[in-house]
C-alpha positions in Angstrom: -103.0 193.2 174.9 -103.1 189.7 176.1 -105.5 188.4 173.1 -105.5 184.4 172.4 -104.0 184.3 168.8 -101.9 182.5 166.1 -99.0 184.5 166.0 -97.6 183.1 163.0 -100.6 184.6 161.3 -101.3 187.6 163.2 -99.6 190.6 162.2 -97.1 190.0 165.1 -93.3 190.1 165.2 -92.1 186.4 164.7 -92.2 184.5 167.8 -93.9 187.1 169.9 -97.0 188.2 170.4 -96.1 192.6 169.3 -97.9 193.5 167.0 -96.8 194.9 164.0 -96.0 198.8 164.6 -94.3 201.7 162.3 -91.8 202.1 165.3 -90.8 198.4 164.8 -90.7 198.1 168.5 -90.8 194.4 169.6 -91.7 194.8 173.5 -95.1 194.8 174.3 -94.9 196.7 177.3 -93.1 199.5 175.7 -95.1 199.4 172.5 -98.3 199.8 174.7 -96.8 203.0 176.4 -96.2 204.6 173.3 -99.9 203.6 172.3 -100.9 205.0 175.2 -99.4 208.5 175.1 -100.6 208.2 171.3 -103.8 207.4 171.8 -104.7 209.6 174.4 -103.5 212.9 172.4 -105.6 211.9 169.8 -108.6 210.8 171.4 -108.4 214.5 173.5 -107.6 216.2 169.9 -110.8 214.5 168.4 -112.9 215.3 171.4 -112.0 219.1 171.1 -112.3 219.1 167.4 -114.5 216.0 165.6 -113.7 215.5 162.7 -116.3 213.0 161.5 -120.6 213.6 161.4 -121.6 210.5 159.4 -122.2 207.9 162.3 -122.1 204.9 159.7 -119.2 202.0 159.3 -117.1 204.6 157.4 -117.2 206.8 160.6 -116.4 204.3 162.9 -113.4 203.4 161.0 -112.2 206.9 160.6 -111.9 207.2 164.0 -109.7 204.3 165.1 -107.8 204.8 161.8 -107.5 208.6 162.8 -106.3 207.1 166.7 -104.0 204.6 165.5 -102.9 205.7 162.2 -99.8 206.7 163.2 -99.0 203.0 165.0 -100.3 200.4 162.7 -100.4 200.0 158.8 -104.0 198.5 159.3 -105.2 201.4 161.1 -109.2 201.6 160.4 -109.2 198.1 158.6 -111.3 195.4 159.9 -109.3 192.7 161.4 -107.9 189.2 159.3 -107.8 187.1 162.2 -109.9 185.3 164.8 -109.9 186.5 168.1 -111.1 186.0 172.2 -110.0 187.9 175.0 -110.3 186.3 178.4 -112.7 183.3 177.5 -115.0 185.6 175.4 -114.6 184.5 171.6 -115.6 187.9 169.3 -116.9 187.3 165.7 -115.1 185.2 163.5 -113.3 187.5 161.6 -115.0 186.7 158.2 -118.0 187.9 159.9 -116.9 191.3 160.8 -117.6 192.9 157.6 -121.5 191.7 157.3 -122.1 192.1 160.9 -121.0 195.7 161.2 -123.1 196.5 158.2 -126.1 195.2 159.7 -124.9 197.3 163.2 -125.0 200.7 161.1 -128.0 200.0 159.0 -129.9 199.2 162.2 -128.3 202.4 164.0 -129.7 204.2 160.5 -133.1 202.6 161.0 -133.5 203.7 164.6 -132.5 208.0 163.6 -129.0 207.5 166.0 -131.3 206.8 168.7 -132.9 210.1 168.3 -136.6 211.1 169.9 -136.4 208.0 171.7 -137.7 207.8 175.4 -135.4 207.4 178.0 -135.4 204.2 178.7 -135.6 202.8 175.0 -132.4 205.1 174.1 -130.9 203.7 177.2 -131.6 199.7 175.8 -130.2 200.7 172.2 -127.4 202.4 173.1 -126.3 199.4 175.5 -127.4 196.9 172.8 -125.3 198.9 170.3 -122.4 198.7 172.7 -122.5 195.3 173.6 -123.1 194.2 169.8 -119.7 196.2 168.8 -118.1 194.9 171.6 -118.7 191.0 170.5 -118.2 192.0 166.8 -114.5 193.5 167.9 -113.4 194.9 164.4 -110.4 195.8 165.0 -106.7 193.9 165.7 -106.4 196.2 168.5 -108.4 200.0 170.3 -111.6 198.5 170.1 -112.8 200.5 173.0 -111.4 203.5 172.8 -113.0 203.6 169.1 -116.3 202.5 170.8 -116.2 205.0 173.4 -115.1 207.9 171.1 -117.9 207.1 168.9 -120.5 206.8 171.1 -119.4 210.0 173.0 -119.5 211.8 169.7 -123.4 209.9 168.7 -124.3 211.1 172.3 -123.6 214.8 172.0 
């Protein structure tokens, strides 16, 4: 999880840097096992059997509420606090709400990437991916609600 973040303010167990979790496990390592195992029966479950057609905000956060409903409160709720992961700084968090918006309404405006030639799908679909990516919604599964979804708006 390693994220550079206030912990005080962060939806973490006081004076660590767990998050959170209905299991009210306070080890990381063990907490991110059973997110693991978790996750991965959920995103194989949803891959077998989709559940969502929409492909706007609403989708997206169906999905990691769906794959991390079970672990976290704020399951599919956009995240409070500011956050970088290995020198890269994501959106400020106030931001998250706006910028997804525009994501999805530009996603809307280009049909889900439909018709498109080959090489213009390919520069979208990478420019949607990296723009996620530096938004970062979430607290926590950013990519494996990124890579769900853009399986699913692939298929």
């Amino acid at each position: 999880m390693s994220y550079s973040i206030d912990t005080l303010q962060s939806d973490c167990y006081e004076g660590t840097s767990c998050l959170i979790n209905k299991f009210g496990i306070k080890d990381e390592v063990i907490l991110k096992e059973l997110e693991t195992t978790i996750t991965l029966n959920k995103i194989t479950e949803y891959s077998l059997n989709p559940l969502f057609y929409s492909f706007d905000v609403q989708h997206y956060k169906s999905i990691h509420r769906y794959l991390f409903g079970d672990i976290y409160d704020w399951a599919g709720e956009y995240r409070t606090v500011d956050m970088s992961k290995k020198g890269t700084n994501f959106a400020k968090a106030e931001s998250v709400e706006k910028l997804m918006s525009n994501c999805f309404k530009r996603l809307n405006d280009k049909n889900l990437f439909q018709g498109l030639k080959f090489d213009d799908f390919v520069d979208e679909f990478v420019d949607f991916y990296c723009v996620t990516n530096m938004i970062h919604p979430f607290r926590e599964g950013n990519g494996r609600t990124q890579r769900l979804f853009l399986t699913q708006l692939i298929n």
